[in-house]
DOTORFI-804195 format. One record per residue: z, y, x of N, C-alpha, C in turn. Coordinates in steps of 0.2 Angstrom, whole numbers, plus 5000, padded with zeros to 4 digits. Layout:
ZYXZYXZYX
...
//
This chain:
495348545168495848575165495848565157
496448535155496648515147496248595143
496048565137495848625133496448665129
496648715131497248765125497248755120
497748755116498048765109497948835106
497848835099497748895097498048945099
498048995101498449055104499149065097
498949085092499149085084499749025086
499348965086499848905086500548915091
500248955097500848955102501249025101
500949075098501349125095501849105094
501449075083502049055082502649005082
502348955086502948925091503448945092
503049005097503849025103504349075095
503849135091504349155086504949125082
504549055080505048995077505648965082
505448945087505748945093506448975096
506249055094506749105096507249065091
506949105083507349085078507749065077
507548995077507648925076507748925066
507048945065507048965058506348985055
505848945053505148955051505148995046
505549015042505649055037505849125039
506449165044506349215050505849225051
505649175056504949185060504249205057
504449185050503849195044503849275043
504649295040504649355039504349415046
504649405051504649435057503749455059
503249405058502749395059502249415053
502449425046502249455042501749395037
501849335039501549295036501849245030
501549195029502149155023502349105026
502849075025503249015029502648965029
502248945024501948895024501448895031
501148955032500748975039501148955046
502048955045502048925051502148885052
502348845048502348745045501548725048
501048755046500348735049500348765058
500448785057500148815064500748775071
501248765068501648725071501348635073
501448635066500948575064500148575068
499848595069499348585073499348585079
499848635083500148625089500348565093
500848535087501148455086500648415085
500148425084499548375083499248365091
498848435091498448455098499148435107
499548435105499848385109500048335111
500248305104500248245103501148225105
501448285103502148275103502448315097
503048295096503648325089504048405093
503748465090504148495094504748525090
504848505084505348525081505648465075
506448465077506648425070506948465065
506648455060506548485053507148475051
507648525047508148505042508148555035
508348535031508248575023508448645024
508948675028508848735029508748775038
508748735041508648735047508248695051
507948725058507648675062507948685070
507848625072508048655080507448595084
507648625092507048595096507148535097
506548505097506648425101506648425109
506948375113506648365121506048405121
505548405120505048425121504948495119
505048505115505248595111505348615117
506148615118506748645124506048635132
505848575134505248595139504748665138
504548655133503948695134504048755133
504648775129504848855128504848905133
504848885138505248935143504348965145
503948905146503348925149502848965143
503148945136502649015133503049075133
503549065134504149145133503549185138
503649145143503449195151502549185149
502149165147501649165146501449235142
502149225135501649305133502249365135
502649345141502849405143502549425147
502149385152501549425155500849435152
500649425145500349445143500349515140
501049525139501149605138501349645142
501449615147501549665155500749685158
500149635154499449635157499349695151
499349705147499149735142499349795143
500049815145500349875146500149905153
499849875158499549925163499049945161
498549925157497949945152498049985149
498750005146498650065141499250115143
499350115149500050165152499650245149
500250285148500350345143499750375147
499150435144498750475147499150535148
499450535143499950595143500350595142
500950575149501650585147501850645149
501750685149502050745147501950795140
501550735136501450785130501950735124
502050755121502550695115502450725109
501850685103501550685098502150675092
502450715089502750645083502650675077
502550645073502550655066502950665063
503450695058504050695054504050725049
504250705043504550725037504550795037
504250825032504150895031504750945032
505150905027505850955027506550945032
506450895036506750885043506550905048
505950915048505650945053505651035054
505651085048505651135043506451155047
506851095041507651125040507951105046
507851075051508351055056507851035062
507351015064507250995070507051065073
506351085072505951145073506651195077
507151215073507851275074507951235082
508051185082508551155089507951125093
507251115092506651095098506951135105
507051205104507151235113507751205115
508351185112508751125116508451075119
508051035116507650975122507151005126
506951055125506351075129506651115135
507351145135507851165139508051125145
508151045140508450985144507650965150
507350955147506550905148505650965146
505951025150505551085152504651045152
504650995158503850965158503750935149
504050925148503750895142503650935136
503050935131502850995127502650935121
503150965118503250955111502750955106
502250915102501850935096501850885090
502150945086502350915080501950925072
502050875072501450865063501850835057
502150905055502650885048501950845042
502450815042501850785034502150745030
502150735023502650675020502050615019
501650625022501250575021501450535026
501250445027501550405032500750385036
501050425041500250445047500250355051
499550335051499450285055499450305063
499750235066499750275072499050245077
498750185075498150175077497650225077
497150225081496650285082496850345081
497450355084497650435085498150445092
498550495093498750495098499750515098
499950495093500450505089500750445092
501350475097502050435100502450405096
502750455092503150445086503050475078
503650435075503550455067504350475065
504650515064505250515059505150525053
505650465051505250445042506050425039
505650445033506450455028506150405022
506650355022506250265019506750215020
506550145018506850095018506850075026
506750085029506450065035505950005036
505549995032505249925034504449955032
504149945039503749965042503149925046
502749885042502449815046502149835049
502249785056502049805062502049855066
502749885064502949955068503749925070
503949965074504749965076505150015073
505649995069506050035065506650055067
506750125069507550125072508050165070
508650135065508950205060509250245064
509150295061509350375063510050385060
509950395054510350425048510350425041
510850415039511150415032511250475029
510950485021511050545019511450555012
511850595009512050595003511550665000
511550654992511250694989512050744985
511850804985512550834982512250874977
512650904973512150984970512551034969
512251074971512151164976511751204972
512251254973511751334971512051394976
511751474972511851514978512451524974
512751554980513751584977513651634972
513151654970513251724965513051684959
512851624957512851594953513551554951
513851554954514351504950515151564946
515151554945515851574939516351544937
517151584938517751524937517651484932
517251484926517251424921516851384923
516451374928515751344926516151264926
515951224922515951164924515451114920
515551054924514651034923514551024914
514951044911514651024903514351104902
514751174905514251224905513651234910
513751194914513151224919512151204917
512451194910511651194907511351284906
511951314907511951394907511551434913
511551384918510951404926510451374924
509851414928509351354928509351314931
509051274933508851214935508151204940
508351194946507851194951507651104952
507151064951507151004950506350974955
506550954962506250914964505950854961
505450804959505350774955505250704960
505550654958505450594961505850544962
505950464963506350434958506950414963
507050454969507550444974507950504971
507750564969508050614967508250604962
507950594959508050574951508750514948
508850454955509050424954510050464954
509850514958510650554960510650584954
509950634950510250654946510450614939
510350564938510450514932511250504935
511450484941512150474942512650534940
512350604942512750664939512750654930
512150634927512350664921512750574918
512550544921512950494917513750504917
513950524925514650514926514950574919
514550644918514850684914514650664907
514350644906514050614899513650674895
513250684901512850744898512050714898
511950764894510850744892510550784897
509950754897509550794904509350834900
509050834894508550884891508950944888
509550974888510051014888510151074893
509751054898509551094906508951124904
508751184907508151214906507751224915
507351184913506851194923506651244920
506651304928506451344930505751334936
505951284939505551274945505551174944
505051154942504951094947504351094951
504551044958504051034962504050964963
503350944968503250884968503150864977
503650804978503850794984503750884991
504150924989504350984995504951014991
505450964997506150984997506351055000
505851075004506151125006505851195001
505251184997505451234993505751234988
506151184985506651184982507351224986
507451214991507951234995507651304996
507251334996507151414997507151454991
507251434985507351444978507951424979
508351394981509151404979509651434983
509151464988509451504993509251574990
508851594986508551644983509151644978
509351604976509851614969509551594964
509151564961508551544957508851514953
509451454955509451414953510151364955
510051274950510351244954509951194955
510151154961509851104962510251034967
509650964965509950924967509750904975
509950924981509850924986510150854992
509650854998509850795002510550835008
511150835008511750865012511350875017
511150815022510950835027510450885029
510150925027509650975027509951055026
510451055023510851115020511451105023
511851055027512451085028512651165031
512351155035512451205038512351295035
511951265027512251345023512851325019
512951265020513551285015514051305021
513951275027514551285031514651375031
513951395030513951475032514151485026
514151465020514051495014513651535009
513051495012512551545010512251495001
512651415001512551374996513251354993
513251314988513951294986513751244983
514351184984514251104983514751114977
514351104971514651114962515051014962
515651024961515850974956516150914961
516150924967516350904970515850794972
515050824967514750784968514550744974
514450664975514050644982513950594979
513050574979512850494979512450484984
512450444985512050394993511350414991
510850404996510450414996510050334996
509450304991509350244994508750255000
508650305004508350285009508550335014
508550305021509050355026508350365033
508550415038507950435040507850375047
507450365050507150305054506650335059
506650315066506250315073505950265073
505250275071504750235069504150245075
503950175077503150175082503250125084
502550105087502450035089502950025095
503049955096503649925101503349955104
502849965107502849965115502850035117
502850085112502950145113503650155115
504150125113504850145114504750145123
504450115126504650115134504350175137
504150195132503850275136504150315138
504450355144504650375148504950455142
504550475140504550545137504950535128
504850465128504850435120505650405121
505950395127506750375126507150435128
506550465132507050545132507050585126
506550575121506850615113507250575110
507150525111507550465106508250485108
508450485113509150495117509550575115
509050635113509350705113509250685106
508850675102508850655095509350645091
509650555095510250545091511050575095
510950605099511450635100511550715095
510950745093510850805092511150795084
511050745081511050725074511650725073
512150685080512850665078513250745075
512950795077513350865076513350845068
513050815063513050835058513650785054
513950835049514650815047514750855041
//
């Protein structure tokens, strides 16, 4: 029996391969383009064939390439079918997930007995944190994470898109208010440079100064007690829509000025690929994005 090629080399083979782009394949795999020029390149040696023609922004397969591909596809596609009988769920009936503090708080927590309703055997165990929990050496299915979604070596699946608006309780506002007096409220101020980034857009658009505003309350990453302060009347503040719609809808909040800016980061279903085929892991995914769509 002929001696094997680096395992790395056939890796990144077949990821190029797919591609048909060493630079992709680079990004997808976490390494620098120059690592799979090498690893290809010794491939191509340890054979003793060409298996790629190289062009200044593109490569495609040679005769050879086109042979051999099919046989590493299936090679490490059963090597992940070996893998995966080794580590089938211990506990599919229990579903682990980690989420954002104040999604978890303002909106999932209220609506858990909906899924639990649907999918009764399955027992829900949740661990709000804004920390970003590893999922190695722990027992954590999922993660819902509010970020760019790029997450090395995890699977990232968008959720949702959020805007930022700004809100107070209805006994605070007054027919005159408008944003050049509304230095006359206080100011409830979560600190941070995604929130920070909407409030620089409000004061620019009005051509007002930050230091003209008087904080009453700042906190440091806990959105939700900034929202339990402006539900008290405390204050105003600059808030993510998706977390409160539902009191403006009651009227328990009110959207001042007819404000909305984008948010740069939206929320994401996060965990290692091979968790997604978890039996219990696509029945939340599935109630998840369907439960979310209610928001409007």
């Amino acid at each position: 029996m002929s001696k094997l090629p680096p395992l790395n080399s056939l890796r990144y083979f077949l990821t190029a391969a797919q591609k048909l782009s060493f630079k992709q394949a680079a990004e997808q795999l976490y390494v620098t383009q120059a690592a799979i020029s090498q690893h290809i390149k010794t491939l191509e040696i340890h054979l003793g064939v060409q298996l790629f023609v190289r062009g200044t922004r593109q490569v495609s397969l040679t005769e050879d390439g086109k042979r051999l591909l099919p046989y590493i596809q299936a090679g490490f596609d059963n090597f992940s079918k070996g893998v995966a009988l080794l580590s089938e769920d211990a506990n599919p009936d229990v579903l682990n997930v980690t989420v954002v503090e104040s999604l978890s708080t303002r909106w999932l927590v209220p609506r858990l007995q909906l899924f639990q309703e649907l999918h009764p055997k399955i027992r829900v165990r949740l661990e709000p944190s804004n920390l970003v929990k590893e999922f190695s050496g722990t027992d954590i299915d999922l993660a819902i994470r509010f970020g760019e979604g790029v997450y090395p070596g995890l699977e990232s699946r968008f959720l949702l898109k959020d805007n930022y608006i700004l809100v107070c309780h209805p006994s605070l506002v007054q027919s005159d208010l408008t944003p050049q007096n509304l230095c006359q409220l206080p100011l409830l101020e979560e600190s941070g440079p995604i929130t920070g980034q909407a409030w620089q857009a409000f004061l620019a658009r009005h051509k007002l100064q930050e230091n003209s505003f008087k904080k009453v309350l700042e906190v440091d990453d806990s959105t939700v007690t900034i929202i339990d302060a402006a539900l008290a009347g405390q204050g105003f503040a600059m808030l993510r829509y998706n977390l409160i719609y539902q009191q403006i809808q009651r009227q328990q909040l009110v959207s001042l000025f007819d404000f909305s800016y984008p948010s740069a980061y939206s929320y994401y279903l996060v965990a290692p690929s091979h968790h997604f085929s978890k039996p219990k892991v696509q029945l939340f995914e599935k109630w998840l994005i369907e439960a979310l769509a209610e928001i409007h």
